[in-house]
C-alpha positions as CSV (number, residue, x, y, z in Angstrom):
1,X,111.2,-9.2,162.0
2,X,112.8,-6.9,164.6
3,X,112.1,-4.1,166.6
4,X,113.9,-2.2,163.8
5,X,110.7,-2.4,162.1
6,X,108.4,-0.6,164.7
7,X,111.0,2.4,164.1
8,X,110.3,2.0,160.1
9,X,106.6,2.0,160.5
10,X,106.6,5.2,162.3
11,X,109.0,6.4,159.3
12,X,106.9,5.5,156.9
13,X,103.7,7.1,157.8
14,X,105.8,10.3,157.7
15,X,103.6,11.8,155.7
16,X,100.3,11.1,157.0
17,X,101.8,12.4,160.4
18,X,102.9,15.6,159.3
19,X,99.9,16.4,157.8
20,X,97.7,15.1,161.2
21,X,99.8,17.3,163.3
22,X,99.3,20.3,160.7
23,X,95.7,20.0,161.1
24,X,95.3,19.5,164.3
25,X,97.8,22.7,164.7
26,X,95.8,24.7,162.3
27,X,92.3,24.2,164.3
28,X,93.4,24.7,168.3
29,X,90.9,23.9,170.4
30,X,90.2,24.5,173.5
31,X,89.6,22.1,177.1
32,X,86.4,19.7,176.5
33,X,85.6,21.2,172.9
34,X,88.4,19.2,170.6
35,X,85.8,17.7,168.6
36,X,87.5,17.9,165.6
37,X,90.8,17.2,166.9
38,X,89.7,13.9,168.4
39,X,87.6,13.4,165.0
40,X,90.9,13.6,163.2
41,X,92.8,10.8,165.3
42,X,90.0,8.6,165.8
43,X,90.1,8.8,162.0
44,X,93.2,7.9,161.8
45,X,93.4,5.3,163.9
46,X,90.8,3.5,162.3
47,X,91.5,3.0,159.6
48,X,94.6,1.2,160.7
49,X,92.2,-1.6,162.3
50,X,91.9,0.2,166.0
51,X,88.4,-0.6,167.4
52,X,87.2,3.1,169.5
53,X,85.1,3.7,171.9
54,X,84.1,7.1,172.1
55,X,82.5,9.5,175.4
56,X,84.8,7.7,178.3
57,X,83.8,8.9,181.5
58,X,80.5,10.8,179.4
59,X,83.3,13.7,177.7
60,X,82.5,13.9,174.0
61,X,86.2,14.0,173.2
62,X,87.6,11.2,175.4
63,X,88.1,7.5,173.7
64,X,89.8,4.3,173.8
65,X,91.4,2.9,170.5
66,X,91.8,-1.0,170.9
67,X,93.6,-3.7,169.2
68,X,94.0,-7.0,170.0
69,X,92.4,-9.2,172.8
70,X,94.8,-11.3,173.8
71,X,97.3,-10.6,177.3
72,X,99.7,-8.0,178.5
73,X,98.1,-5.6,177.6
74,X,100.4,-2.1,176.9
75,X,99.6,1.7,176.0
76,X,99.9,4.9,175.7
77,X,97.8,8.2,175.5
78,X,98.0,11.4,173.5
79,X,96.6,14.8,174.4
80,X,95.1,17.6,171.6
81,X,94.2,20.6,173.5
82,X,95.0,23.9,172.6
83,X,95.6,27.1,175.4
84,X,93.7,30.5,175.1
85,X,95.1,33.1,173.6
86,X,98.4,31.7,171.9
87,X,97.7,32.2,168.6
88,X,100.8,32.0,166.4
89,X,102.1,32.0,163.2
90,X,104.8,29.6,162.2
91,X,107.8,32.2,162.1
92,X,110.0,34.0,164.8
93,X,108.1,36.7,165.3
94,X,105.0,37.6,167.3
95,X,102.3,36.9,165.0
96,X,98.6,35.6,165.6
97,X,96.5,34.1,163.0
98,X,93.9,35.7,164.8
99,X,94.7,38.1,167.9
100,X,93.0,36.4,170.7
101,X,92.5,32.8,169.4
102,X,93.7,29.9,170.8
103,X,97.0,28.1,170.0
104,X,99.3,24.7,170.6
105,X,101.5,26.4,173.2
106,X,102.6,22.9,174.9
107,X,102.6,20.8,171.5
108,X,99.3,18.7,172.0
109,X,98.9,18.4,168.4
110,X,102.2,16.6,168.2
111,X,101.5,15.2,171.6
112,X,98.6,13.3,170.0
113,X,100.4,12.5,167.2
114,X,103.3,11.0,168.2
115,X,101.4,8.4,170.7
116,X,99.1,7.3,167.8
117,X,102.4,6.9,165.7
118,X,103.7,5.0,168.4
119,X,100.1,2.7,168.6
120,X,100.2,2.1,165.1
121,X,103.7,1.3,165.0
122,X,103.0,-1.9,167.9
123,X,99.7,-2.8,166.6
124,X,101.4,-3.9,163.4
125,X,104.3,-5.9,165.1
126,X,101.1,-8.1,166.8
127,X,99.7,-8.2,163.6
128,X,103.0,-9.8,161.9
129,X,103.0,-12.0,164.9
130,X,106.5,-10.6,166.0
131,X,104.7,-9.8,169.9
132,X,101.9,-10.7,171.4
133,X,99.4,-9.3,173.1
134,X,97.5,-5.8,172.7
135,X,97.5,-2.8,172.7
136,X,95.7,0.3,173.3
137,X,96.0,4.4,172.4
138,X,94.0,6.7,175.3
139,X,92.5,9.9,173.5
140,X,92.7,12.0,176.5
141,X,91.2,15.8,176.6
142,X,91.7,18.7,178.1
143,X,94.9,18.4,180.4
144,X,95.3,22.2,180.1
145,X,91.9,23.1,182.4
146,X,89.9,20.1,183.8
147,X,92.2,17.0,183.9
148,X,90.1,14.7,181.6
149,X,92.4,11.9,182.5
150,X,91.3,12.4,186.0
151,X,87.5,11.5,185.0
152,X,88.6,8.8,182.8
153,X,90.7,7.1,185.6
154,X,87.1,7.5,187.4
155,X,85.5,5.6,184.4
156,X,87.4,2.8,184.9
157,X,89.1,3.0,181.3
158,X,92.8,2.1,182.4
159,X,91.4,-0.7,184.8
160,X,92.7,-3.2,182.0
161,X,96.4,-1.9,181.3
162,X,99.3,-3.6,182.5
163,X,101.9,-0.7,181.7
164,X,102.0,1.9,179.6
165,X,104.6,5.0,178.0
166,X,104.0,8.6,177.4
167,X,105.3,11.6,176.2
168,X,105.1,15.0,176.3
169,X,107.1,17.9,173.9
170,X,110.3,19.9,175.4
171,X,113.2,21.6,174.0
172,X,116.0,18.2,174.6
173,X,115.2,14.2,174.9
174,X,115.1,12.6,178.3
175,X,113.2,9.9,180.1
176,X,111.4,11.6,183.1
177,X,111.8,10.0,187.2
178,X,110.5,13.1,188.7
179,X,107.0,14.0,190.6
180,X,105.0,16.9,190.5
181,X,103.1,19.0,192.4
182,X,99.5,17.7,193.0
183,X,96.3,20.3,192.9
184,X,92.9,21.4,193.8
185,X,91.0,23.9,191.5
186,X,88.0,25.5,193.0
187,X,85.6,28.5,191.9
188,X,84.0,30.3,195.3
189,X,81.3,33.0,194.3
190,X,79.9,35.1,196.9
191,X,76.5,36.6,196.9
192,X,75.6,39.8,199.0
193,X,72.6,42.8,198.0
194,X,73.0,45.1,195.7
195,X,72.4,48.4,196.5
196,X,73.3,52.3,195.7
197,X,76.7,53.2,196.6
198,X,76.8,56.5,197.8
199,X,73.0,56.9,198.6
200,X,71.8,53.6,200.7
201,X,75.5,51.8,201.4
202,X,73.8,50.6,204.2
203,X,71.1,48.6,202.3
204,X,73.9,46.7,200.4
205,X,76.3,44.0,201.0
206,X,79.3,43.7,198.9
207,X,80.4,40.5,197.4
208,X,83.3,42.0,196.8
209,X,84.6,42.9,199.6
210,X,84.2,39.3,200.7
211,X,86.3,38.0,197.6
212,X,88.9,40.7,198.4
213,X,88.6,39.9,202.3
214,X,89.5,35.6,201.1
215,X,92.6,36.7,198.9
216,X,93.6,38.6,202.0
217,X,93.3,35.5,204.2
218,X,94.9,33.5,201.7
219,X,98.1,35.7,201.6
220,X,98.5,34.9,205.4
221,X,98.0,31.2,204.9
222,X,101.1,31.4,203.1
223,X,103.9,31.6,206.0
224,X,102.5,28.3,207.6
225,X,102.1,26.0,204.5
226,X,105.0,23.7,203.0
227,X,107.3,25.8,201.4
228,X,107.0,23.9,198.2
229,X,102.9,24.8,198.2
230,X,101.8,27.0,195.5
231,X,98.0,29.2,195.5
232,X,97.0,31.0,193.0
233,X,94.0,33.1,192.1
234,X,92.4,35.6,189.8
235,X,89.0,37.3,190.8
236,X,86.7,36.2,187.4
237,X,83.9,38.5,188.4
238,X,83.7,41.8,191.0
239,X,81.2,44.0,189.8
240,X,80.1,46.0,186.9
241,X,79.8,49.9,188.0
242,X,81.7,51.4,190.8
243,X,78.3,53.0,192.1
244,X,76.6,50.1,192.8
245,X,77.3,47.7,195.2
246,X,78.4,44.3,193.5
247,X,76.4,41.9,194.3
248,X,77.4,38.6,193.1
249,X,81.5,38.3,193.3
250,X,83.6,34.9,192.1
251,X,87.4,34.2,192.5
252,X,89.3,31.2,191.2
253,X,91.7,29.2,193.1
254,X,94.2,26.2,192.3
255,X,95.9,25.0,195.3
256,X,99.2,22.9,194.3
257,X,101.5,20.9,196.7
258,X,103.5,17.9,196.6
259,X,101.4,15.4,198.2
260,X,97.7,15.0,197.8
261,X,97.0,15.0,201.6
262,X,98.8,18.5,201.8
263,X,96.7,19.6,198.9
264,X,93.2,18.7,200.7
265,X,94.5,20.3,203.9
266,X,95.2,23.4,202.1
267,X,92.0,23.3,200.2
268,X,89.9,22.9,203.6
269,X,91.8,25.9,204.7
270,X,90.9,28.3,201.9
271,X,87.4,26.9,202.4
272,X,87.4,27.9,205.6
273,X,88.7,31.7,205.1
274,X,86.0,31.6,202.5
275,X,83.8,31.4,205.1
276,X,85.6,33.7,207.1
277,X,85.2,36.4,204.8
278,X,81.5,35.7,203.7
279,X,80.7,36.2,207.8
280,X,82.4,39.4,208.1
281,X,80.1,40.5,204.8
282,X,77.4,39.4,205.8
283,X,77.1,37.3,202.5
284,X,77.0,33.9,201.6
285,X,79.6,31.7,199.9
286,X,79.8,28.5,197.6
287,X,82.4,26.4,196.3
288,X,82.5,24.4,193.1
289,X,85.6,22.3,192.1
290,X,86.7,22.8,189.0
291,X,89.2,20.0,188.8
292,X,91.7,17.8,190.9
293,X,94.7,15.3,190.3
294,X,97.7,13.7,191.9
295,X,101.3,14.4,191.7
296,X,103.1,11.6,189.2
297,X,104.1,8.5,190.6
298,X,107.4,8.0,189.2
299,X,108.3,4.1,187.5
300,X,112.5,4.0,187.2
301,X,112.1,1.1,185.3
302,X,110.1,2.1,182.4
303,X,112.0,5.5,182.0
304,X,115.2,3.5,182.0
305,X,113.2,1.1,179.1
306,X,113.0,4.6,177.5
307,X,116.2,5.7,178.0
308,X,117.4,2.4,176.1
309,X,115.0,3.2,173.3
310,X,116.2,6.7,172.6
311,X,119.8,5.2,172.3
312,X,118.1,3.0,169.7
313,X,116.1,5.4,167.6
314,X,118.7,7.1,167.8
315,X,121.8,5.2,165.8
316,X,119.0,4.3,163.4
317,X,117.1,7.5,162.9
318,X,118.7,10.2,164.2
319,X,116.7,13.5,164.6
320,X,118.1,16.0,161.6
321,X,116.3,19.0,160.2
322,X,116.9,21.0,156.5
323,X,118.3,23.9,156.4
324,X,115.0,25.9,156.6
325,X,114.3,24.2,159.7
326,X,116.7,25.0,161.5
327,X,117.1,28.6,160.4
328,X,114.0,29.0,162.0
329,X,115.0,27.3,165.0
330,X,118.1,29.7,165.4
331,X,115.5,32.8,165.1
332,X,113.0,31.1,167.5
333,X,116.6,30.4,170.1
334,X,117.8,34.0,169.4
335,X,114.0,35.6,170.2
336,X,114.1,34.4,173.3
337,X,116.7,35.9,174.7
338,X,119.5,34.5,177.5
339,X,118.3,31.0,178.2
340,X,121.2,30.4,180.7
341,X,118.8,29.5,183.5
342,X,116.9,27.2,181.3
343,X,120.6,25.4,180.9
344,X,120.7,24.5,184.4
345,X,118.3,21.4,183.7
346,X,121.1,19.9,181.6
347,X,123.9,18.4,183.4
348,X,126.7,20.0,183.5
349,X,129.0,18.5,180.8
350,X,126.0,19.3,178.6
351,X,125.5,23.0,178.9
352,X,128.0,23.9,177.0
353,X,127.3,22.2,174.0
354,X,123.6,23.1,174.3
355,X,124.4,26.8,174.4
356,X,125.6,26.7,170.9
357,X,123.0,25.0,169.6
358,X,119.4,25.6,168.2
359,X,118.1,22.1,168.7
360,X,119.6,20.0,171.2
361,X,118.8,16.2,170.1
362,X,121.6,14.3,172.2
363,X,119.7,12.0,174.5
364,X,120.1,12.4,178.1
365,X,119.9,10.3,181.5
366,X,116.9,11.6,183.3
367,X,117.6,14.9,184.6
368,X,115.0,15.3,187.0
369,X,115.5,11.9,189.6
370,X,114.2,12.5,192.8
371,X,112.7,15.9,192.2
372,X,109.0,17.6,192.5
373,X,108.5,19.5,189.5
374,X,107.1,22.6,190.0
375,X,103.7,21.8,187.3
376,X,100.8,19.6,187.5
377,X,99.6,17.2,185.2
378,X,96.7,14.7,185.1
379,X,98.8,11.8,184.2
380,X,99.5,11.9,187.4
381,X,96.2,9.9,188.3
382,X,96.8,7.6,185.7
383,X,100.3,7.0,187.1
384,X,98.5,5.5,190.4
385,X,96.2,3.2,188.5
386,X,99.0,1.6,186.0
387,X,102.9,1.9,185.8
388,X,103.3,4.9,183.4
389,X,107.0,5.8,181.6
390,X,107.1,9.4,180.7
391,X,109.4,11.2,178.9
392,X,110.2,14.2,176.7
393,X,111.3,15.2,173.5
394,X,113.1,17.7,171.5
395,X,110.2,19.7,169.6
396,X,111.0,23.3,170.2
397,X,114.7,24.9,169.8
398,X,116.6,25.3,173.2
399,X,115.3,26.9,176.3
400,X,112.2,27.5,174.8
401,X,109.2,27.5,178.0
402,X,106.0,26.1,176.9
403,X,103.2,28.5,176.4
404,X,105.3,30.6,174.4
405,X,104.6,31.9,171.2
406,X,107.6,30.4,170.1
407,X,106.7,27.2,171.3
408,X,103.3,27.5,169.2
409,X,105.6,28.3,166.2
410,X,107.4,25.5,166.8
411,X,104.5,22.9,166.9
412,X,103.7,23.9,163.8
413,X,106.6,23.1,161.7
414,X,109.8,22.1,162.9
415,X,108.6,19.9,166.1
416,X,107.3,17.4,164.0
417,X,110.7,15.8,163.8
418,X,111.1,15.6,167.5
419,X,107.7,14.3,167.3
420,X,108.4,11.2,165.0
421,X,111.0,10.8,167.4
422,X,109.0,10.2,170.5
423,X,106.6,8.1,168.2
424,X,109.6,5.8,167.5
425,X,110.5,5.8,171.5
426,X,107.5,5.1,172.5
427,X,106.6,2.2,169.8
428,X,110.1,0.6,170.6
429,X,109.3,0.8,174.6
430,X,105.9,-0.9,174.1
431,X,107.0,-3.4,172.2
432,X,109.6,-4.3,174.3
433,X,106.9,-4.3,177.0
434,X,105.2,-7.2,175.1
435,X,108.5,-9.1,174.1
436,X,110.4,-8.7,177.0
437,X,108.0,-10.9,180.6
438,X,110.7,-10.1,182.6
439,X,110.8,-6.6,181.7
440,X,107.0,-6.0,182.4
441,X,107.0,-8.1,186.0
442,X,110.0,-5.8,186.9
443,X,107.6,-2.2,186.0
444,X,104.7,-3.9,187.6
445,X,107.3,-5.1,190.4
446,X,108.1,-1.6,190.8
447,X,104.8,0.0,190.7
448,X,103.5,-2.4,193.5
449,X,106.2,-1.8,195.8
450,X,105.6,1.8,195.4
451,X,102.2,1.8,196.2
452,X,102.0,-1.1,198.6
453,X,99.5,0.4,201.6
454,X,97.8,3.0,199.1
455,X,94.0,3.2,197.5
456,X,93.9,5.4,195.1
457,X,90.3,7.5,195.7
458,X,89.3,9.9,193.0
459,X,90.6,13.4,194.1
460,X,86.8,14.5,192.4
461,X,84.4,15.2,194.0
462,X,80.8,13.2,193.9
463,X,79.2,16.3,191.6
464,X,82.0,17.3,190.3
465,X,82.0,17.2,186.2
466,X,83.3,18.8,183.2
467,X,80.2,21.2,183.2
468,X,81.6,22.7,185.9
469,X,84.5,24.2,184.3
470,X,82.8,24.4,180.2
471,X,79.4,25.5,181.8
């Protein structure tokens, strides 16, 4: 047996993975609540011989899928969340199934998918006895709001992995070697006196004034922080009638920067004009986190395992879609609009070939070496624990940002090819992983010498919990 066959596992479960990552799209849910979503893997997995645990780290949604005992031990994880409000129908025009619902704007139901694919894929290869050692699939929640891979790296749950490969959708196929932007998320609600506010002003004290008197303070912050730091905010509560004095007031922040030392001196900062403003108000002022993670710690040597994988997969199994398919790709391209700036991540000698087409499935060199990308991600903490390969893959036509409609359109018909693609990287990179020692000491070589000096501390704090953000 060859690795030939991990790609012909993935292919034959075709079917059973379309209609997983149909479901899954067809019932978005949201941060912390993807019980049925995680219902529907854990099923899945299962039943091909997996052993679960479920609540890691005391989420309801968060599990470990297990197989095999026996040393290295490799995975990978696969995220099911949906975003608020993207609601889509599978066509090229705006179009919710229900106007306000949620909706797979970044691809988590193939995300999901895909890595289980992958699992399955490797689990079988130790079964034939072509590898050995075991593997395991991480059912991680909520990366959209809360960073459930954030508490599950507090668990413990990854103590135990030796190296593992992940994925996430895109609009072309590359391994990823960039960072990203670490954060700090944080609620700060105010309390003052409500009172009349024409006939006793005096007798009140606003809250909101003090929220608006922080966001001022904030925008002066942000001349003398690294030019790379990002802060946003959005006021979640200021009042209910003009006439009376409001006296309760909240304001959400996430703080991002590239290091997590500039994030917490940011985040003591903002604290502080918190307190700044609650003193001129004469109100009082708490702070709740909401969430926290690291920027990615990049591992060259797994993304170039992946990079060698895609080449693979794709003499074998090249990505192709019918003529439906990629009608509706060309009307999802065209709806967006000039994606010329969206180009500019290809090298050059790519562009123009890209231009032209409505799925670009050509795999790349990284395109992102050396760079901070301007997101967060919770993988990022799990990227400090174990080596982690990441990559993406061509599930949405070209240019196409996440959190688009069109990218929720996508998800749900067409990116399923781009996902059995990723399933067939990703098995193919793990099992080389448990076939190849020299490979593994080489990623774990890496990831040492990267993080020789460092101790990872959970960027959470002590009473910091998913009730914070669900409550």
């Amino acid at each position: 047996m060859t690795k030939a066959d991990v790609f012909e596992t993935v292919e034959s479960n075709r079917e059973t993975l379309t209609e997983l990552a149909r479901d899954i799209w067809e019932h978005p849910e949201l941060a912390f609540r993807e019980t049925r979503s995680a219902a529907a893997i854990q099923r899945v997995l299962r039943e091909a011989g997996f052993e679960i645990e479920t609540g890691i780290a005391d989420i309801e949604t968060a599990f470990v899928a297990r197989y095999g005992d026996a040393d290295p031990v490799v995975g990978t994880q696969g995220e099911f969340d949906a975003l608020p409000g993207l609601s889509q129908e599978v066509g090229a025009e705006r179009e919710p199934v229900e106007e306000g619902a949620p909706g797979h704007g970044c691809g988590h139901n193939l995300f999901g998918t895909a890595s289980l694919a992958g699992a399955i894929a490797v689990k079988e290869a130790i079964e034939r006895g072509d590898v050995e050692g075991s593997v395991v699939f991480f059912g991680t929640p909520a990366e959209e709001a809360g960073g459930g891979k954030v508490y599950m790296v507090r668990a413990g749950a990854f103590e135990e992995v030796d190296a593992m490969v992940s994925w996430h959708p895109g609009w072309y196929n590359a391994p990823n070697k960039a960072s990203c932007l670490a954060n700090d998320s944080f609620e700060f609600t105010f309390e003052g006196e409500s009172s009349h506010a024409a006939a006793s002003p005096e007798a009140g004290r606003s809250a909101l004034d003090a929220a608006q008197l922080m966001n001022t303070g904030v925008e002066y912050m942000r001349e003398h922080v690294v030019d790379e730091a990002r802060i946003h905010y959005v006021i979640q509560d200021g009042g209910k009638a003009p006439n009376v004095v409001p006296p309760t007031a909240t304001v959400e922040y996430t703080i991002r920067a590239p290091k997590r030392e500039q994030v917490e001196r940011i985040t003591d900062w903002v604290k502080d004009v918190a307190e700044g403003a609650a003193l001129m108000t004469d109100t009082e002022v708490r702070s709740t986190q909401l969430g926290a993670m690291y920027g990615v710690l990049p591992n060259e040597t797994l993304a170039d395992a992946v990079r060698r994988n895609m080449d693979e997969v794709d003499e074998t199994d090249r990505m192709t879609f019918d003529d439906e398919g990629l009608e509706l790709a060309r009307e999802l391209r065209d709806s967006l609009g000039d994606v010329s700036a969206a180009l500019e991540e290809l090298p050059e000698d790519r562009r123009a070939e890209a231009a032209d087409a409505a799925m670009y499935v050509d795999p790349l060199d990284a395109t992102d070496a050396g760079e901070v990308g301007m997101y967060s991600t919770d993988s990022g903490d799990v990227s400090w624990n174990v080596p982690l390969g990441r990559f993406r893959a061509a599930t949405w036509p070209v240019g196409t940002p996440p959190h688009s409609w069109q990218a929720v359109a996508a998800s749900g018909s067409i990116g399923i090819e781009g996902a059995l693609f990723a399933a067939k990287v990703i098995g193919g990179s793990l099992y080389d992983l448990l076939d190849d020692e020299e490979l593994l000491a080489a990623a774990r070589d890496e990831f040492e010498t990267r993080t020789a000096g460092f101790e990872y501390e959970s960027p959470l704090e002590p009473d910091t919990t998913p009730a914070n953000l669900t409550r």
